[in-house]
C-alpha positions as CSV (number, residue, x, y, z in Angstrom):
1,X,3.8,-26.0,-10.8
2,X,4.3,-22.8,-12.3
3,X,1.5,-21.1,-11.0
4,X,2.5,-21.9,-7.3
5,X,6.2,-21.0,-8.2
6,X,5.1,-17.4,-9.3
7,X,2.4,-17.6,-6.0
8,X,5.5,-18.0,-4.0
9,X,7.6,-15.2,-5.6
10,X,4.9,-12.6,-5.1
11,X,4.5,-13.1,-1.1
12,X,6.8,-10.5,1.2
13,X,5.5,-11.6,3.9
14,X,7.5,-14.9,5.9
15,X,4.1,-16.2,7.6
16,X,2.2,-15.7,3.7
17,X,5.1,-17.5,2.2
18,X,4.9,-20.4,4.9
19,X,1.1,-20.6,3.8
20,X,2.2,-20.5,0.2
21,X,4.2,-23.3,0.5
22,X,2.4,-25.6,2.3
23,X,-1.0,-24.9,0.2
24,X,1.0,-25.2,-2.9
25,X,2.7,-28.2,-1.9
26,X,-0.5,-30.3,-0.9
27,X,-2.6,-29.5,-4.0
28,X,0.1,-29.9,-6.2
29,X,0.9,-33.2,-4.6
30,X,-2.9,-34.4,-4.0
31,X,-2.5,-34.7,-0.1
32,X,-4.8,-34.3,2.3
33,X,-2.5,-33.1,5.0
34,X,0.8,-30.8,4.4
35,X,2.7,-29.2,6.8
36,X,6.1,-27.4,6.9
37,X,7.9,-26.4,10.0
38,X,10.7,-23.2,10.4
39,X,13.0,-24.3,13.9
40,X,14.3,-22.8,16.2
41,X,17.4,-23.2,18.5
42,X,15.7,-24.8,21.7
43,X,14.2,-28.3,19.8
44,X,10.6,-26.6,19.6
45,X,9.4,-24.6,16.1
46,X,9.8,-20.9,15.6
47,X,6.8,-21.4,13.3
48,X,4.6,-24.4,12.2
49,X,2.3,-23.7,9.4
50,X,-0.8,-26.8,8.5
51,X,-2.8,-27.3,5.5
52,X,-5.7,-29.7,5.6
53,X,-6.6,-29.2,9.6
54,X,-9.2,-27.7,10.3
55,X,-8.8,-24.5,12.9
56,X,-10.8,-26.8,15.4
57,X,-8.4,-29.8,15.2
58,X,-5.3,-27.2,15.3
59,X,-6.3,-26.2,18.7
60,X,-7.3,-29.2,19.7
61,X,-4.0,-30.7,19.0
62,X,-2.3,-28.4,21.2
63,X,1.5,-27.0,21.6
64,X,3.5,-27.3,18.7
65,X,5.4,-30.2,18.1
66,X,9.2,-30.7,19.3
67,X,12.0,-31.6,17.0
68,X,12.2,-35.5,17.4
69,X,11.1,-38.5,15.7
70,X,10.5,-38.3,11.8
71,X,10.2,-34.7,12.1
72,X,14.2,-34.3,13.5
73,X,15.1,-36.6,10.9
74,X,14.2,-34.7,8.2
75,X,15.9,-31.6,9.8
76,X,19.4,-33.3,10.3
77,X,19.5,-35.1,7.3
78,X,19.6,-33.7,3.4
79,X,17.5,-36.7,2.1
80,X,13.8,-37.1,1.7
81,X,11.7,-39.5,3.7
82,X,9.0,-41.1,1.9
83,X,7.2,-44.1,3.6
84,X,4.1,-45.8,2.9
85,X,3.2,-46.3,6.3
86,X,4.9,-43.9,8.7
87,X,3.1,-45.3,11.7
88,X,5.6,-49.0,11.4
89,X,8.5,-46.4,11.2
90,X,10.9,-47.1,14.5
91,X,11.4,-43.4,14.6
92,X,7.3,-42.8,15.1
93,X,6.4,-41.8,18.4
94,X,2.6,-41.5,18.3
95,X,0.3,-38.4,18.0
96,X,-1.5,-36.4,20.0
97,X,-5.1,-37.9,21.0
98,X,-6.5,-34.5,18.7
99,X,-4.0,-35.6,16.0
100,X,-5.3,-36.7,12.6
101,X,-4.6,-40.4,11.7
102,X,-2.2,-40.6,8.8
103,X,-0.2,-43.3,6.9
104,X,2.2,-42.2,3.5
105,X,3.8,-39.7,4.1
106,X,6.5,-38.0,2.1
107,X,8.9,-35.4,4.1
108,X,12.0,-33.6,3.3
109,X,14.1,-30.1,4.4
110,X,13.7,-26.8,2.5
111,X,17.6,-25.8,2.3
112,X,19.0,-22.8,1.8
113,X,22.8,-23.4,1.1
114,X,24.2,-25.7,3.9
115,X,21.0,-24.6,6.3
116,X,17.9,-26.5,6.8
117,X,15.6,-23.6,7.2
118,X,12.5,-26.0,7.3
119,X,11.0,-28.8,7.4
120,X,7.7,-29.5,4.8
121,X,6.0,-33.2,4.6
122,X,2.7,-34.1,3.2
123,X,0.7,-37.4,4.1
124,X,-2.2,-39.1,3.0
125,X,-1.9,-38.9,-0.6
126,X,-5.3,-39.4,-2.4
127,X,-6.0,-42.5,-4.2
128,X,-6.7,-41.8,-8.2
129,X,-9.7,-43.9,-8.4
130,X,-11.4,-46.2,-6.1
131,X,-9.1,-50.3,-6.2
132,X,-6.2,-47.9,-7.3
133,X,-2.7,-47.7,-5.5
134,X,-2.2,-44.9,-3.2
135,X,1.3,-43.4,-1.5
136,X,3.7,-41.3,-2.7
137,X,5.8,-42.2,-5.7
138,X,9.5,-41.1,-6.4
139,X,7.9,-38.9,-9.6
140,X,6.4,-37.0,-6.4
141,X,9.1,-37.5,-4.3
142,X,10.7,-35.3,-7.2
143,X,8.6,-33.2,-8.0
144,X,8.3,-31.7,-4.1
145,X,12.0,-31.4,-4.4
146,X,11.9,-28.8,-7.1
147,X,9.0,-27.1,-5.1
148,X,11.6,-26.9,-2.1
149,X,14.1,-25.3,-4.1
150,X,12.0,-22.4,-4.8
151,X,10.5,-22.4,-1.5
152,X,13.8,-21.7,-0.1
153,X,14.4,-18.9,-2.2
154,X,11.0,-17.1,-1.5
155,X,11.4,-17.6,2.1
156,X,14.8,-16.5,2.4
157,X,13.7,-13.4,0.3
158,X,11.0,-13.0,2.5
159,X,13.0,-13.2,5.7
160,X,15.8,-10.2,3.7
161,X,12.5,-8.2,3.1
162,X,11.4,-8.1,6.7
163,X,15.3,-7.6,8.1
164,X,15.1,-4.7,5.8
165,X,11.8,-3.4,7.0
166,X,12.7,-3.2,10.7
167,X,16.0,-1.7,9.7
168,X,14.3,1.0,8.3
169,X,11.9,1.4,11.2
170,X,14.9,1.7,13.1
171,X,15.9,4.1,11.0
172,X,12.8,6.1,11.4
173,X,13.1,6.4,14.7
174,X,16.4,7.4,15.2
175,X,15.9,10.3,13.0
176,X,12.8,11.0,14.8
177,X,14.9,10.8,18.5
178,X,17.1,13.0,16.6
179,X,14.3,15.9,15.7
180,X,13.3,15.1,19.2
181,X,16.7,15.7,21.2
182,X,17.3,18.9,18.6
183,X,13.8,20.6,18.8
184,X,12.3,19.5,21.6
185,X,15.1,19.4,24.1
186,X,16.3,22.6,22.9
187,X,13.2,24.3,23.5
188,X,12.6,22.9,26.9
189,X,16.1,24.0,27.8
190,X,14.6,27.2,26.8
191,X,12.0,27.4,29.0
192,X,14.1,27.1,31.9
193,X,16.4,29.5,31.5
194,X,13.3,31.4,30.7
195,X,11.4,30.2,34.0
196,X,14.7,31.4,35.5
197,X,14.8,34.5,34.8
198,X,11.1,35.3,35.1
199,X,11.4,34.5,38.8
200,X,14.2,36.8,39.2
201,X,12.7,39.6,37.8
202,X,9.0,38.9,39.5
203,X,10.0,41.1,42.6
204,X,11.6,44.1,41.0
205,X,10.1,44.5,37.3
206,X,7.2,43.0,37.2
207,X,6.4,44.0,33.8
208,X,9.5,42.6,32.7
209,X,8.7,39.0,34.3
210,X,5.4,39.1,32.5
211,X,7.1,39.3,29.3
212,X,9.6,36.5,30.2
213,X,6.0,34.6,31.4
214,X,4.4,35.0,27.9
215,X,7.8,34.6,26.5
216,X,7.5,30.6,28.2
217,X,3.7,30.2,27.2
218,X,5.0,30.5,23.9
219,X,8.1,27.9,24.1
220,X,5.6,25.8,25.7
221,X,3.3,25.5,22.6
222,X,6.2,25.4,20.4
223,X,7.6,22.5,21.6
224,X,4.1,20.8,22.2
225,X,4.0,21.7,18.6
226,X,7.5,19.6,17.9
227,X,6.3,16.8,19.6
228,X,3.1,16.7,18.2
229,X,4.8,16.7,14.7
230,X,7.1,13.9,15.7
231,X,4.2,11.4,17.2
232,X,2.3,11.9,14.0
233,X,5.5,10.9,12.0
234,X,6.4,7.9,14.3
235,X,2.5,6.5,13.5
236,X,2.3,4.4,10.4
237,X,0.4,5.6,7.7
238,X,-3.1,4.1,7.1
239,X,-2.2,3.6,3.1
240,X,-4.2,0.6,3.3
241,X,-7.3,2.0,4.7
242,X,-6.7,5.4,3.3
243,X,-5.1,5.7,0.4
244,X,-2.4,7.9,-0.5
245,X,-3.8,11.4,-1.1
246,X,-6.3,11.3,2.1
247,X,-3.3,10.2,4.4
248,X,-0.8,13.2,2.7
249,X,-4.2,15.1,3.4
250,X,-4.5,14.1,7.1
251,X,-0.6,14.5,7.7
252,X,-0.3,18.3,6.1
253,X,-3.2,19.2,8.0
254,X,-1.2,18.4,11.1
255,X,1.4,20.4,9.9
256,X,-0.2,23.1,9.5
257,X,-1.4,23.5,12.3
258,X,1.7,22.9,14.2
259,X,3.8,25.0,12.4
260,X,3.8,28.9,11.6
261,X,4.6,28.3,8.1
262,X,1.6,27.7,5.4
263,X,1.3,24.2,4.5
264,X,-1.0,23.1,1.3
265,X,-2.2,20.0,-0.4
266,X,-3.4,19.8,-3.6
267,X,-4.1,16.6,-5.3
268,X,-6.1,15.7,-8.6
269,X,-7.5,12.1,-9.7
270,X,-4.5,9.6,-8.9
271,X,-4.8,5.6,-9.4
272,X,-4.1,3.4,-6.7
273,X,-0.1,2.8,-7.2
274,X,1.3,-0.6,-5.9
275,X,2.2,-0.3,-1.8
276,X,5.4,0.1,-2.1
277,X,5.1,2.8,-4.8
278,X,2.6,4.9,-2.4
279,X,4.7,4.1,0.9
280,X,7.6,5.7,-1.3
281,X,6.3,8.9,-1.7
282,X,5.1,9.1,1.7
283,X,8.3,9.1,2.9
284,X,9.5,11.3,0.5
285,X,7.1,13.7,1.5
286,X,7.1,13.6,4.8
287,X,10.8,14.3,4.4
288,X,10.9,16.9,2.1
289,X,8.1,18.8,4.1
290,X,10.8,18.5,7.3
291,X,13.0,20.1,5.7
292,X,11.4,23.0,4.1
293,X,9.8,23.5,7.9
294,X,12.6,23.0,10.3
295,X,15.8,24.2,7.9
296,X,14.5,26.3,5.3
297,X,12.8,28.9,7.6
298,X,9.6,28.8,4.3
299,X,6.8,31.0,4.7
300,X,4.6,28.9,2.3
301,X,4.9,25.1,1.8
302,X,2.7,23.7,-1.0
303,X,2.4,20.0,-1.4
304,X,0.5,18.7,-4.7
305,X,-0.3,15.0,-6.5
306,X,-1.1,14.7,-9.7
307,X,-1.6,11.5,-12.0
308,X,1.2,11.3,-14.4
309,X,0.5,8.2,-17.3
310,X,-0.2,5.2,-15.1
311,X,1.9,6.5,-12.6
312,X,2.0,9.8,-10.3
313,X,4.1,13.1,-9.4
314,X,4.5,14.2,-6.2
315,X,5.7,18.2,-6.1
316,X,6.9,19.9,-3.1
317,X,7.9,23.3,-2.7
318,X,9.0,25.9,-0.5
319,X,9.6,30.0,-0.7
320,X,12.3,29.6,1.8
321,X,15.9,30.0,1.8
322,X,17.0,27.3,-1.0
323,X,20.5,26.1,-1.1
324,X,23.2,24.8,-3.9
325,X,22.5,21.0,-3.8
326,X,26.5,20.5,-5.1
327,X,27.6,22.4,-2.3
328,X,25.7,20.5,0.4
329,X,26.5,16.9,-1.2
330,X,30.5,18.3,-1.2
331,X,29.9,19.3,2.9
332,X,28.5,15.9,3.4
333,X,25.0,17.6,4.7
334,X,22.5,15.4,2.8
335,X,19.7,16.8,4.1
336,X,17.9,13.9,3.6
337,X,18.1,13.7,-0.4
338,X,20.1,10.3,-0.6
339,X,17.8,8.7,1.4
340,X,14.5,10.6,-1.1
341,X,17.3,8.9,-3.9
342,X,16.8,6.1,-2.4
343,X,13.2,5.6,-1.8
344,X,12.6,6.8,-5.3
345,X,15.0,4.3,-7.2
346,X,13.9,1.5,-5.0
347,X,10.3,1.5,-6.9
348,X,11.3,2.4,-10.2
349,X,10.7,6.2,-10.2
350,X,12.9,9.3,-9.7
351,X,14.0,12.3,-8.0
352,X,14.6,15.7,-9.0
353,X,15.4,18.5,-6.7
354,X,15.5,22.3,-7.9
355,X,17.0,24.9,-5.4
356,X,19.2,27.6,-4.9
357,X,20.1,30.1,-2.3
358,X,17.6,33.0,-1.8
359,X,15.3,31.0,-4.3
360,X,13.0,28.4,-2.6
361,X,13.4,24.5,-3.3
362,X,11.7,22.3,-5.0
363,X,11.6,18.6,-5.1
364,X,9.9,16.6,-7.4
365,X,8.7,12.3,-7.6
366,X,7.5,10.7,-10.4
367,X,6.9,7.0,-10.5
368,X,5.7,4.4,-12.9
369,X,2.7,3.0,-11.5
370,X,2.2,-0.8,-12.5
């Protein structure tokens, strides 16, 4: 039991903690079939996670299965349903021709508070030894009740983990319409007044138009620059694939290129950090890097990784401008830093950032490793 409790509590993911569930719940159980079933608001299933069917059979079956029968029973009601033949049940309603024959079964909800946010049942419990009594007993009938409990937790963590993930996407991407509609736009309002003005001048100073011409070729790649920057940001990161250090790598070289300022990387020998951890410093990164670029007006932007115990430090810094980190916090102008804060706190590391005006900044990660 323990082991699939502390199974369950690792698994972020809703669909993994579904599959957690129902693996868990069969073995633990002895069944040959489990199933658990996450509703929706139209008498179908949002999601309808098997155990014991083969992907052959699954397909084979065909749609999912509607909210009627035993299966609606055990949705609208807060008791178990354990039968030793569910086939004689007045509430059975057949199978589908694909369908596995079953007989015990044992079914109840997965509760969170006053909701039934599934529905989990297991049939075909395997007899002990050959002459000996098989069903479900009320010791199992209990002890699937305890697994419930905890699978309502997980997956109710699991559905606050992936609410918070889209809200940060959304976050993401609001910031990045923001760079757009404050670089981008501006530049391309630029280039018309620009264009404008070229054309005037085309008949009567000629030389003059050619400089208001180069003037737009420049705009041009500037702002092809900006949105080039702000595609690479909106992409998610191949951590997974990459690792941390090569996909820093990759993104600084972008930035390089894109911007007039010097942008370096430097990394030494760094462990692979827990997702979350390396995902962390990412975003730190990435936002530290736009501000030293598009507000710190930096000649030279270094970027380095080091290992630091188990753990790593990420360092960036800038020769630019600087600024007195009370005296933006006071002015409500974050620049970001909350939200580095944030990121940092949120995997057990920190955040330190070193400025002041006329003196560069520098911002500096640690975090544990695990």
């Amino acid at each position: 039991m323990s082991t699939a409790l502390l199974e369950m509590s690792r698994q972020l993911e809703v669909r993994d903690v579904l599959k957690t569930i129902v693996v868990s719940a069969r073995e633990l159980l002895d069944a040959e079939y489990a199933a658990l079933g996450v509703p929706d608001d139209h008498g179908g299933f949002a999601q309808f996670v098997v155990d014991g069917v083969s992907d052959e059979q699954w397909r084979a079956i065909g749609p999912l299965p509607r909210q009627h029968g035993i299966l609606a029973a055990m949705l609208h009601n807060e008791k178990p349903e354990r039968l030793a033949d569910v086939r004689e049940d007045p509430r059975f309603e057949g199978w589908p021709d694909a369908h596995p024959d079953m007989s015990d079964f044992l079914g109840l909800p997965v509760r969170d508070g006053d909701e039934t946010i599934a529905a989990l049942f297991l049939a075909n419990k395997r007899c002990p030894a050959p002459g000996g009594g098989c069903g479900f007993t009320a010791e199992d009938e209990q002890l699937l009740g305890i697994l419930a409990q905890h699978a309502a937790i997980a997956l109710t963590n699991a559905r606050l983990y992936e609410r918070s993930r889209e809200l940060t996407i959304a976050e993401e991407r609001s910031r990045l319409a923001h760079e757009l509609h404050d670089a981008v736009s501006q530049k391309l309002f630029s280039l018309r007044l620009t264009a404008q003005a070229a054309a005037r001048l085309v008949d009567r100073d000629p030389a003059r138009a050619k400089g208001e011409l180069q003037q737009i070729a420049a705009l041009a790649a500037e702002a092809a620059d900006e949105l080039r920057a702000a595609v690479v940001e909106l992409r998610p990161a191949a951590l997974d694939e990459d690792g941390l250090a090569h996909t820093l790598r990759s993104h600084i070289q972008v930035l390089d290129r894109a911007h007039t300022a010097r942008v370096t990387f430097d990394a030494g020998p760094v462990r692979a950090l827990p997702a979350a951890q390396e995902e962390a410093l990412l975003r730190v990164a990435q936002e530290a890097l736009h501000n030293a670029l598009r507000h710190s007006g930096a000649d030279r932007v270094a970027v380095r990784l080091t290992r630091a115990g188990p753990g790593a430090r990420l360092v960036i810094s800038d020769d630019g401008t600087g600024f007195d980190p009370h005296a933006v916090r006071r002015a409500g102008r974050h620049l970001g830093l909350v939200s580095m804060r944030d990121r940092a706190g949120g995997v057990g590391g920190r955040l330190a950032v070193h400025s002041a005006p006329g003196e560069g900044t520098t911002i500096e990660m640690e975090v544990p490793g695990g």
